[in-house]
C-alpha positions in Angstrom: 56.3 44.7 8.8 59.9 45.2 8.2 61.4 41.9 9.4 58.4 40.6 6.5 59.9 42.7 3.7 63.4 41.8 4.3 62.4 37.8 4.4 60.2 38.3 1.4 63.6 40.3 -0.4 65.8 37.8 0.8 63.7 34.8 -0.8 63.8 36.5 -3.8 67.2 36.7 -3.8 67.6 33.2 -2.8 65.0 32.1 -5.7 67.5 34.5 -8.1 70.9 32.5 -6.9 69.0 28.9 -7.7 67.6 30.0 -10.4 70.7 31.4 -12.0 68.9 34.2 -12.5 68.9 33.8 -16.4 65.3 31.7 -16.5 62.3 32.7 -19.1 60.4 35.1 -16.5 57.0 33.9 -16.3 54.0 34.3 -13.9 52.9 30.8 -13.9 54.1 27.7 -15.4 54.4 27.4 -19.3 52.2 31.6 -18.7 53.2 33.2 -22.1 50.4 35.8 -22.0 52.4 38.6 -23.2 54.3 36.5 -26.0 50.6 35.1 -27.1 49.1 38.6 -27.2 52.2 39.9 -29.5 52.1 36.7 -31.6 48.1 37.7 -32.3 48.8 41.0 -33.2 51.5 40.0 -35.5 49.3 37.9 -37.6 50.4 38.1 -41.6 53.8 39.3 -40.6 56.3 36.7 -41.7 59.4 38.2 -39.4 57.8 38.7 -36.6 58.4 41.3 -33.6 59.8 42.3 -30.2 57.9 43.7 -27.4 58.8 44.8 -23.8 57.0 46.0 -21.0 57.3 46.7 -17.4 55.0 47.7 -14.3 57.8 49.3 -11.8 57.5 50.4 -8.2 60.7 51.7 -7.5 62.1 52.5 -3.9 61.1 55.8 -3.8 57.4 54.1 -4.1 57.4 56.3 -7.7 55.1 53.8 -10.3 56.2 53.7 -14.1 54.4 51.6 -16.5 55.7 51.1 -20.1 55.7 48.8 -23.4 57.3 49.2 -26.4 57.0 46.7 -29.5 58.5 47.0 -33.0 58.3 44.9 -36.1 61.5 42.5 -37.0 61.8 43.9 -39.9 62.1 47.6 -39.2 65.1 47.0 -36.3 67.1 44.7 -38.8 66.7 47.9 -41.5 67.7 50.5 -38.7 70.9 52.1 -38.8 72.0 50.3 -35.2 75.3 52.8 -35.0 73.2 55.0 -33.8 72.7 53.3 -30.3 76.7 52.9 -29.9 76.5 56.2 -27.9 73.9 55.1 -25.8 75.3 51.3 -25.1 78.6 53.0 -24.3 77.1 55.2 -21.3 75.7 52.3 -20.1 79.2 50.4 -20.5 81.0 52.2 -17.5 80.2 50.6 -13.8 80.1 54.0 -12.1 77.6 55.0 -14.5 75.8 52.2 -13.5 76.1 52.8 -9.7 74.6 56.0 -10.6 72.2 55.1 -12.2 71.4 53.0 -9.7 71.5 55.0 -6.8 69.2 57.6 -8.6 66.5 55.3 -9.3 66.7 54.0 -5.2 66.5 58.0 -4.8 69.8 59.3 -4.3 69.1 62.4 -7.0 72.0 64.9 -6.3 75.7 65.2 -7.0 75.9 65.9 -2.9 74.2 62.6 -2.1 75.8 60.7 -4.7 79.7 61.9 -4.0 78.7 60.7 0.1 78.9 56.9 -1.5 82.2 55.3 -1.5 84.0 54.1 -4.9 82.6 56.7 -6.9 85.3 58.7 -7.4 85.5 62.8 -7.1 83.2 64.8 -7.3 83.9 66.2 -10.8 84.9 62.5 -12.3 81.1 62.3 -10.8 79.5 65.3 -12.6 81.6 64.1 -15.4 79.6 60.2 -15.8 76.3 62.4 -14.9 77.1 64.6 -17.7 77.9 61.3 -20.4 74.3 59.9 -19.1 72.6 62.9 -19.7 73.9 63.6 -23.2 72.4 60.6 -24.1 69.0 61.0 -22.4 69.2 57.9 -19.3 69.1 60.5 -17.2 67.9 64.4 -17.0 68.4 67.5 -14.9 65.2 68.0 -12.7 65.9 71.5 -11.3 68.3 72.5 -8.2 70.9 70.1 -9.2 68.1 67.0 -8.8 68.7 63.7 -11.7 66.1 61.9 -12.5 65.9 58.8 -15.2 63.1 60.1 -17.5 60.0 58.0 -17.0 60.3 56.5 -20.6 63.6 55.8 -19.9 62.7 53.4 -16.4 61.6 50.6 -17.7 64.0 50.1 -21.1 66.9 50.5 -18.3 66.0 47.4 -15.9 65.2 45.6 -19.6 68.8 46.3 -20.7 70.0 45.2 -17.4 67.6 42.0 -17.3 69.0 40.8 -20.7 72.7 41.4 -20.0 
């Protein structure tokens, strides 16, 4: 079983490379269920919407599922500032590697300071700290992080459209 799970995540990586990795996800060719579905339910709005949505099995076999959808309109109004904070945690590659490593299920400062290239274990606490003030990750008792579960699925979306 695992020589079948490494070929199947090798193949995916392979499809990623040829791919470029920056194609229109889709289940099937020309599929735009999701797409259709928002389009009906934004009928009689002019400016339209955004909607995303994720079914996740992480590693650690923990399940999140999660959509969000918001009219045009209302995210042109927003005051956008406000999500500087939140980009800039996300703007650091250690933070990323954390963030990483916490969803695989590395989820404490011990584990994380045994990886290489991470720097000390204070400049560690220190990025934990900067994602935590901004709510991608929390504190889940006896020094355990955890990316909130609302927070799982906007994460891999950021990541996907970067």
């Amino acid at each position: 079983m695992e020589l079948e799970e490494r070929v199947a995540e090798l193949e995916r990586r392979l499809a990623a490379l040829e791919g470029g990795g920056r194609d229109v996800p889709r289940l099937g060719d020309g599929d735009f269920w999701a797409l259709d579905g928002l389009k009906a339910q934004l009928v009689g709005t002019e400016a339209g919407g955004v909607l995303f949505t994720g079914a996740v099995r992480l590693p650690t076999q923990e399940q999140y599922e999660w959509q969000y959808g918001t009219l045009t309109g209302d995210l042109l109004d927003a005051d956008w500032t406000q999500a500087a904070e939140s980009f800039a945690a996300l703007g650091h590659p250690v933070r990323l590697r954390l963030l990483r490593e916490i969803l695989g299920g590395r989820r404490t400062a011990a584990e994380l300071a045994e990886l290489e290239d991470l720097g000390t274990t204070g400049q560690i606490y220190h990025h934990l700290r900067q994602l935590a003030a901004v709510g991608w990750l929390h504190t889940a008792g006896r020094g355990r992080y955890e990316v909130p579960a609302g927070r799982v699925v906007p994460l891999l979306v950021v990541l996907s459209a970067a």
